[in-house]
Short mmCIF file of the C-alpha atoms (twelve columns), coordinates in Angstrom:
data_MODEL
# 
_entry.id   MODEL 
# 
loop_
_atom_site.group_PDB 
_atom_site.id 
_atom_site.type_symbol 
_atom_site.label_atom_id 
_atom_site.label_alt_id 
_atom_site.label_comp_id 
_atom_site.label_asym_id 
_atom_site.label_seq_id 
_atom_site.Cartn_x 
_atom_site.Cartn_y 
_atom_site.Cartn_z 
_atom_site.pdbx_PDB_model_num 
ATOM 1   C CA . UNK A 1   0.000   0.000   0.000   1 
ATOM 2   C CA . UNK A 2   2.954   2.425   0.841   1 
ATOM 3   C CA . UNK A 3   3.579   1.822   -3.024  1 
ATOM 4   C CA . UNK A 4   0.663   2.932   -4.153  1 
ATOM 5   C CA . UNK A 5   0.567   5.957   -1.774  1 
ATOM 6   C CA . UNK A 6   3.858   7.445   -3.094  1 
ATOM 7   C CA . UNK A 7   2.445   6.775   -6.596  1 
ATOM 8   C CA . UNK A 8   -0.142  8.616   -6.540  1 
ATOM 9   C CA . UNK A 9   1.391   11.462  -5.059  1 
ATOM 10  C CA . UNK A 10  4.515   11.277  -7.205  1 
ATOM 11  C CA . UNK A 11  1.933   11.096  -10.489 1 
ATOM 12  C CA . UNK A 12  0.071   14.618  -8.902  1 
ATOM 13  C CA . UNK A 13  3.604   16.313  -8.875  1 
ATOM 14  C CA . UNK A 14  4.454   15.332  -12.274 1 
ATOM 15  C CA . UNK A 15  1.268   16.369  -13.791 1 
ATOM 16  C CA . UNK A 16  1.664   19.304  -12.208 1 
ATOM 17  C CA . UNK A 17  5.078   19.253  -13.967 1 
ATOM 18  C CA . UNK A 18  3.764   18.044  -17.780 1 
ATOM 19  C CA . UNK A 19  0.914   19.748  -17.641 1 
ATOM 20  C CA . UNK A 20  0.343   22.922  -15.191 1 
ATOM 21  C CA . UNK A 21  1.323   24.872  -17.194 1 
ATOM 22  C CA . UNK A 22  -0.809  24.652  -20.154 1 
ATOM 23  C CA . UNK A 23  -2.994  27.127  -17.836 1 
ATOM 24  C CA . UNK A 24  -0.346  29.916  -18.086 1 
ATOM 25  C CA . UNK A 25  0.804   29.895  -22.159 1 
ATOM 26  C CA . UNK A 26  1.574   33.794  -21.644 1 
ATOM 27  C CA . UNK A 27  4.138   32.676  -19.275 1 
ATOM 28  C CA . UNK A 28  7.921   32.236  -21.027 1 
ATOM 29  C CA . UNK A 29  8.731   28.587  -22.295 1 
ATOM 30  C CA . UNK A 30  12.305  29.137  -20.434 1 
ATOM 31  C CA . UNK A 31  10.554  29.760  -17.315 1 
ATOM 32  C CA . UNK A 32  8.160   27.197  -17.249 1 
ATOM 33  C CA . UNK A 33  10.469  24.729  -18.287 1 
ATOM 34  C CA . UNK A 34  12.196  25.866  -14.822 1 
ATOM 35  C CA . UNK A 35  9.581   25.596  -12.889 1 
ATOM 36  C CA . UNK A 36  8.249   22.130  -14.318 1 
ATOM 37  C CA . UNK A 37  12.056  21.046  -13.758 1 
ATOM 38  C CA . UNK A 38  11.609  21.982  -9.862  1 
ATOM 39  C CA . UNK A 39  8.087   20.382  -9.523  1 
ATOM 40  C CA . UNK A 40  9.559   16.927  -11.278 1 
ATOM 41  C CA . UNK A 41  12.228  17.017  -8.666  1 
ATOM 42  C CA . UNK A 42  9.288   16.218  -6.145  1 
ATOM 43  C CA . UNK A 43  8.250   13.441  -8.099  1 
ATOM 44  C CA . UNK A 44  11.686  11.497  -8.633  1 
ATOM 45  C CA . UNK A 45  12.199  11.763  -4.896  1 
ATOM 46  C CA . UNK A 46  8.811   10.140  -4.216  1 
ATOM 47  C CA . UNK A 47  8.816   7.805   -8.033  1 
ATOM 48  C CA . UNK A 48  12.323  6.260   -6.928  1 
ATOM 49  C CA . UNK A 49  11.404  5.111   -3.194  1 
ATOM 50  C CA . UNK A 50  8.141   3.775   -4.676  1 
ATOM 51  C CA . UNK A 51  9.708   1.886   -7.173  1 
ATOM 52  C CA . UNK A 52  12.728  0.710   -4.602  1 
ATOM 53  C CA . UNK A 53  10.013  -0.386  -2.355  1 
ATOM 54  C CA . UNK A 54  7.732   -1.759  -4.530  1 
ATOM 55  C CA . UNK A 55  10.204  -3.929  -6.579  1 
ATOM 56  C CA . UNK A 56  10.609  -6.282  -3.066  1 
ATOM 57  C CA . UNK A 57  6.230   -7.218  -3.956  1 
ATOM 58  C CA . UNK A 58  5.901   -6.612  -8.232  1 
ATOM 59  C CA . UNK A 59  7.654   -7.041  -10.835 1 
ATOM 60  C CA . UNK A 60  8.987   -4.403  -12.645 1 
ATOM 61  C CA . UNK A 61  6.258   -5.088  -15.812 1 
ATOM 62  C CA . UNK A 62  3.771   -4.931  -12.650 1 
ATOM 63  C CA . UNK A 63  5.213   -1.729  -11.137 1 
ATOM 64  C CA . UNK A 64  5.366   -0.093  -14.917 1 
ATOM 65  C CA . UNK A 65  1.638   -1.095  -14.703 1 
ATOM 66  C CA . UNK A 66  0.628   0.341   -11.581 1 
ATOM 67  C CA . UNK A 67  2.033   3.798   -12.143 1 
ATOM 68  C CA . UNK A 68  0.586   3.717   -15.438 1 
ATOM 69  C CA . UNK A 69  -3.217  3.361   -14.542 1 
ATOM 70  C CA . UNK A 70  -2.327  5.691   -11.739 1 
ATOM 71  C CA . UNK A 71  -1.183  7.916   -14.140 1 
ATOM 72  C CA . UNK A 72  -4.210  8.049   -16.336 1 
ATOM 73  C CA . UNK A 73  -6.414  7.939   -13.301 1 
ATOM 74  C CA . UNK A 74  -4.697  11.328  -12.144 1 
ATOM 75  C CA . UNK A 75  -4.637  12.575  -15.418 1 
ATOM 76  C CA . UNK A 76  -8.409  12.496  -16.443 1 
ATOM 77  C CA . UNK A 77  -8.887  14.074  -13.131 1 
ATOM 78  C CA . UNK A 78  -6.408  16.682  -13.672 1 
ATOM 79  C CA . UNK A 79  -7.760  17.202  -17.396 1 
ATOM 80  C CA . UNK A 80  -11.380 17.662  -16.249 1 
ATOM 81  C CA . UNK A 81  -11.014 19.833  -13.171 1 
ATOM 82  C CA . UNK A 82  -7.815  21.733  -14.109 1 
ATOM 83  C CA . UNK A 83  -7.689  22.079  -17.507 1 
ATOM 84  C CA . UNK A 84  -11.220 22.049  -18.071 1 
ATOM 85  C CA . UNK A 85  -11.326 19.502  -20.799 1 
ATOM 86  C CA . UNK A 86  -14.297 16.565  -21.140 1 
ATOM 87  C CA . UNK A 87  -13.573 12.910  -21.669 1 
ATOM 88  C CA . UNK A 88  -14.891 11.277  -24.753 1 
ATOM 89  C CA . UNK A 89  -16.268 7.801   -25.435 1 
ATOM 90  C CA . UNK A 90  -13.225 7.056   -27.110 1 
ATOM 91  C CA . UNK A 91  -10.603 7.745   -24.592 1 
ATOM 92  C CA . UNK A 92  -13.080 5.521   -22.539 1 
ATOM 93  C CA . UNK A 93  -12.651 2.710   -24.592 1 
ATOM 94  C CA . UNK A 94  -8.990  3.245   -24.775 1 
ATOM 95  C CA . UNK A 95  -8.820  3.066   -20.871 1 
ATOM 96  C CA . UNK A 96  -10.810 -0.048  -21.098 1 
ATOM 97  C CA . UNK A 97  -7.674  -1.761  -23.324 1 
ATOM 98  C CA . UNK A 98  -5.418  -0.427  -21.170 1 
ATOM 99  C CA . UNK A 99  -7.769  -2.176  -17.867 1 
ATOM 100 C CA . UNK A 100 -7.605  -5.324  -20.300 1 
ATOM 101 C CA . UNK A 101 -4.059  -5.280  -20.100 1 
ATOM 102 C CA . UNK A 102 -4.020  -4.880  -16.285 1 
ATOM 103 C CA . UNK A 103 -5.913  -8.156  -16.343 1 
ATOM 104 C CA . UNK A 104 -3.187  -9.792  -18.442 1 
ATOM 105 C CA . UNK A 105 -0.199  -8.561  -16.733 1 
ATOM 106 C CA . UNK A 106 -1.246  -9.454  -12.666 1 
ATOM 107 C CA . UNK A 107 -2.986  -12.265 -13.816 1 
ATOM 108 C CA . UNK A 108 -1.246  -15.936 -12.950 1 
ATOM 109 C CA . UNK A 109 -1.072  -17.791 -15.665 1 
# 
């Protein structure tokens, strides 16, 4: 569980990072790329301790997994309520593939 927790909260930073700052475009690309530099180095010191820990219960195909959904997870989220953009059927089906491939990769074959 402590491996999901710093996950998800290494996923907010770097959306934060990748993405905040589609809300400020007047704002110059040198500076941004500054600050998203600074916000990512929030996320590698949470990403790397959830990976080190993690690695001792998954796989690394499982971990890659994990952060994946919980980066799409945080990401619609962030895209609706942030940036203020709606989710389409079709990135709903795409999600749905990538749930399918959850399935595949924790399952025990």
């Amino acid at each position: 569980m402590r491996t999901i927790a710093l996950l998800v909260a290494s996923n907010i930073f770097m959306t934060f990072a990748w993405y905040g700052h589609l809300n400020f475009k007047e704002v110059a690309l040198w500076k941004v790329i500054l600050i998203s530099w600074g916000i990512a180095f929030f996320e590698y010191c949470l990403m790397v301790p959830a990976n080190r820990i993690g690695s001792y219960q998954f796989s690394t195909f499982q971990l890659k997994t994990i952060q994946e959904v919980i980066t799409l997870v945080i990401f619609s989220f962030f895209s609706v309520y942030y940036l203020k953009e709606g989710i389409k059927w079709n990135y709903m089906v795409g999600f749905g593939f990538i749930i399918l491939a959850v399935f595949f990769i924790f399952k025990k074959w």
